[in-house]
C-alpha positions in Angstrom: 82.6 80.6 97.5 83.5 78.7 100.4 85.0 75.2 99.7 86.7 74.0 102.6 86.3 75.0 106.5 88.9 73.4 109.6 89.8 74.3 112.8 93.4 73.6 114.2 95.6 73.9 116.8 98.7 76.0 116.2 101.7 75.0 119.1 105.0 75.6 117.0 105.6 72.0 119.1 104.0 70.0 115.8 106.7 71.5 113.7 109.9 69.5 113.5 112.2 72.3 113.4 111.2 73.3 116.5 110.7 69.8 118.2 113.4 68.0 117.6 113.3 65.6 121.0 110.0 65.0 121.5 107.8 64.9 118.0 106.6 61.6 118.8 104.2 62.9 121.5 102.3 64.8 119.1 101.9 62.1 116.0 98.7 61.8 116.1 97.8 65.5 115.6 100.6 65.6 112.8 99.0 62.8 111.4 95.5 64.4 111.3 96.9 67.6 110.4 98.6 65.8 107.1 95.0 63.9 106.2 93.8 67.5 106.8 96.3 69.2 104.6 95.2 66.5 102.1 91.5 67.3 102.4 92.3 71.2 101.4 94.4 70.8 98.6 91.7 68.8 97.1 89.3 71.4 97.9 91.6 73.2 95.9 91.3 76.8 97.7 92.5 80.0 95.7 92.5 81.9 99.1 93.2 80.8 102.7 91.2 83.1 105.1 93.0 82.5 108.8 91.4 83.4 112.0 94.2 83.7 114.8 94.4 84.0 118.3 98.1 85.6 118.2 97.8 88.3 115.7 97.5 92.4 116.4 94.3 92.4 119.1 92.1 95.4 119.6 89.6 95.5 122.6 86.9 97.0 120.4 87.6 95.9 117.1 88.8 92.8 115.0 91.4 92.9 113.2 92.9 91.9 109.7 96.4 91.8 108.7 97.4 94.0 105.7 100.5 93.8 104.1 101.9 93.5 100.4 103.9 90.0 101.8 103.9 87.9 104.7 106.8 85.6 105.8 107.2 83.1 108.4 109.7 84.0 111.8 109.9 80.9 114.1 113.2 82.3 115.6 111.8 83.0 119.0 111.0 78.7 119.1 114.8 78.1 117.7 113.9 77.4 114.1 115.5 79.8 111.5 114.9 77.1 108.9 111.5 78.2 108.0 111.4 80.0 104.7 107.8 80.6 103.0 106.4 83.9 101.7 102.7 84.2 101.2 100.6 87.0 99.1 97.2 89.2 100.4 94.4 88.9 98.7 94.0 92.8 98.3 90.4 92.6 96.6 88.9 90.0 99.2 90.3 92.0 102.6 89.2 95.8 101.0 85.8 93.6 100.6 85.4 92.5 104.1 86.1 95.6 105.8 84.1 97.7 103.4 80.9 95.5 104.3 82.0 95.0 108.3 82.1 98.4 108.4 78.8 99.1 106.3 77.1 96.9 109.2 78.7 98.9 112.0 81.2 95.8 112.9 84.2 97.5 114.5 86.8 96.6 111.9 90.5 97.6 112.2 93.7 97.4 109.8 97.0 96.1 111.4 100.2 95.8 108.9 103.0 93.2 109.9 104.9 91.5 107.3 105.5 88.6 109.8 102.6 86.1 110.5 101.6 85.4 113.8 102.4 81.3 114.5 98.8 81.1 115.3 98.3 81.9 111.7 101.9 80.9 110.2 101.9 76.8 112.1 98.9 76.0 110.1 99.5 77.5 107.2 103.0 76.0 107.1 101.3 72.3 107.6 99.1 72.6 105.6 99.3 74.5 102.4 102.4 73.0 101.5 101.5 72.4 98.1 99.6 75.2 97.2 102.2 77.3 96.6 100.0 80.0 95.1 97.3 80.5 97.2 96.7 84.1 98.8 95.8 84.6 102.2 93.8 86.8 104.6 94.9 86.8 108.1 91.9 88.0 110.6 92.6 88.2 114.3 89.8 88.3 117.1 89.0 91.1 119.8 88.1 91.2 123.6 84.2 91.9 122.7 81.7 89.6 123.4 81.4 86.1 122.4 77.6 86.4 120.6 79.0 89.3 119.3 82.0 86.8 117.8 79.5 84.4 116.2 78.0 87.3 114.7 81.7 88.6 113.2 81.6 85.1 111.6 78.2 85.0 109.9 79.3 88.5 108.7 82.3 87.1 107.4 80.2 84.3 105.3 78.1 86.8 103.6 81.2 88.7 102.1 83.2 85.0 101.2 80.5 83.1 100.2 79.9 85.6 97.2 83.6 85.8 96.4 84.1 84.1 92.8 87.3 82.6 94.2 87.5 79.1 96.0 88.0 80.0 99.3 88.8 78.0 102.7 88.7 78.9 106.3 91.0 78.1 109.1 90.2 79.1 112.5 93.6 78.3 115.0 93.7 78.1 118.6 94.7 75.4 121.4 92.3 74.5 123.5 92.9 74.6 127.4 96.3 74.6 129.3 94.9 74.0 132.6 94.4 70.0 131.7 97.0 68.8 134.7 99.4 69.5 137.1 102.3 69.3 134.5 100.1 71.8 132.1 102.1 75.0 131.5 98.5 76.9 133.6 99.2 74.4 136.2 95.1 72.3 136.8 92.5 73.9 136.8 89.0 71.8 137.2 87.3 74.3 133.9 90.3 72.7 131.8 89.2 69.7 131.1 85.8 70.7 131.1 86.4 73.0 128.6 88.3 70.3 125.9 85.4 68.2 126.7 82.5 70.5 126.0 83.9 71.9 122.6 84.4 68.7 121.7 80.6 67.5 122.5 79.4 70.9 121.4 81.2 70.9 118.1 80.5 67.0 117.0 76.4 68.1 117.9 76.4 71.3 116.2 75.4 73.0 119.8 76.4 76.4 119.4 74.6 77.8 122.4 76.5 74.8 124.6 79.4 77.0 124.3 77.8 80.8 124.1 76.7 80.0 127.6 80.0 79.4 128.8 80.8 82.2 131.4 84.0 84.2 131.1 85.2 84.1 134.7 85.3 80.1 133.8 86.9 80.6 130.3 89.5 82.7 131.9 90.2 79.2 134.4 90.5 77.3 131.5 93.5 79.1 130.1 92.4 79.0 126.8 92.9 80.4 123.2 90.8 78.6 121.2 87.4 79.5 121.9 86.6 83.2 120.3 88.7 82.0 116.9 86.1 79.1 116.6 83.1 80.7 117.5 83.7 82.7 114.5 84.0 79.9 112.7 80.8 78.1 113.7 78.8 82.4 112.8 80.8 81.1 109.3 79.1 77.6 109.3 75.7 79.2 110.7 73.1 77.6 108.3 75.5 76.0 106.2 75.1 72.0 105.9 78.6 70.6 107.1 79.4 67.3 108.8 81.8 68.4 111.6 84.8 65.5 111.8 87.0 65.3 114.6 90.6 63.6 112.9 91.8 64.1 116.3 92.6 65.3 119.9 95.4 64.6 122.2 97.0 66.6 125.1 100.6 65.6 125.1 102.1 68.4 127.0 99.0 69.6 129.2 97.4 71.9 126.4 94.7 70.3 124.2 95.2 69.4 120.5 92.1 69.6 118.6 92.1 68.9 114.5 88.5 69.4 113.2 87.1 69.4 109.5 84.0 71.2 108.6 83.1 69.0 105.9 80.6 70.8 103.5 77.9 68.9 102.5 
């Protein structure tokens, strides 16, 4: 069953290894992401089910990560500190793409033994004392946005009759196009974008942010929005009081920290 549901950003920035000058300028997210951490170990999860933005991505198909162990690699950000192995949960991923692919959901394999940071920042802040949780990474495709929703409220069916305590994570950042200084330069759809998730999210509009055209998506520079759209087809008829712990844009890319609260 599902016991706990978030959505967070993933910048290798909120890790201190990594940002060693400038940490300060991202407090507040570290602090919500530590009351967050807080909030899941007392949901106390037995599996952590990630959706990522970074992992394997298939046009056609989404995508889980299969492997008999996964580690942590922040070398490419500097940090060869980070040492954490994590465990599949065999049974739950040979579940989920046995049923995706029983409803004609295009369902692929991918098998990497290092976690994507989109999956491996959060995991890293926040499951740092549950060391014995198992994990299923699951990454996103380029197919439709409805058609992302409708991965999620796939994925509820399968993990809501799982025997195990299970929580969801959905990872992205929202837009870099927020100013001049953003790493996308401005865009005007930037902004717009961090604001609209934000409204739609707190007022549980899901069609606020299916209507949302790609040609403007692809302005706001963004990563976050197919990871929580599935999310949101997870928390389709599910009662949940959506709380923002925080956003903040530090370094021109939005921060968002939400829990899904179950009711």
């Amino acid at each position: 069953m599902i016991v706990f549901s978030a959505f967070t950003p993933h910048s290798p920035l909120l890790l201190p290894s990594v940002n060693k000058t400038k940490l300060a300028k991202v407090e507040k997210t570290r602090q919500a992401m530590q009351l967050l951490a807080d909030e899941l170990y007392a949901a106390r999860p037995e599996v952590v089910v990630v959706i990522s933005s970074h992992g394997a991505m298939f046009d056609d198909a989404y995508s889980i990560n299969l492997h008999d162990k996964y580690r942590l690699d922040f070398k490419e950000f500097g940090d060869l500190t980070a040492h954490r192995a994590f465990t599949p949960h065999l049974k739950l991923i040979d579940n989920l793409q046995r049923s995706l692919r029983r409803q004609q959901i295009p369902m692929t394999l991918s098998s990497d033994e290092i976690l994507d940071y989109g999956a491996a920042v959060p995991l890293l802040l926040l499951s740092e004392h549950l060391p014995d949780i198992r994990i299923v990474p699951v990454t996103f495709s380029a197919l439709s946005a409805k058609e992302h929703f409708q991965f999620g409220e796939a994925l509820k069916e399968v993990l809501s009759s799982c025997s195990e305590r299970v929580a969801v994570i959905a990872s992205g950042d929202l837009s870099h196009a927020l100013t001049t200084t953003s790493p996308a330069g401005f865009d005007k759809h930037g902004p717009l974008f961090d604001k609209t998730v934000q409204e739609c999210v707190v007022n549980h509009n899901v069609g606020g942010l299916l209507k949302w055209a790609p040609a403007d998506l692809a302005k706001a520079k963004e990563c976050a929005y197919r990871p929580l759209l599935v999310l949101l087809g997870l928390m389709e008829r599910v009662h949940y009081d959506p709380i923002v712990h925080s956003y903040e844009a530090p370094f021109g890319v939005g921060f968002l920290v939400v829990h899904f609260a179950l009711a």
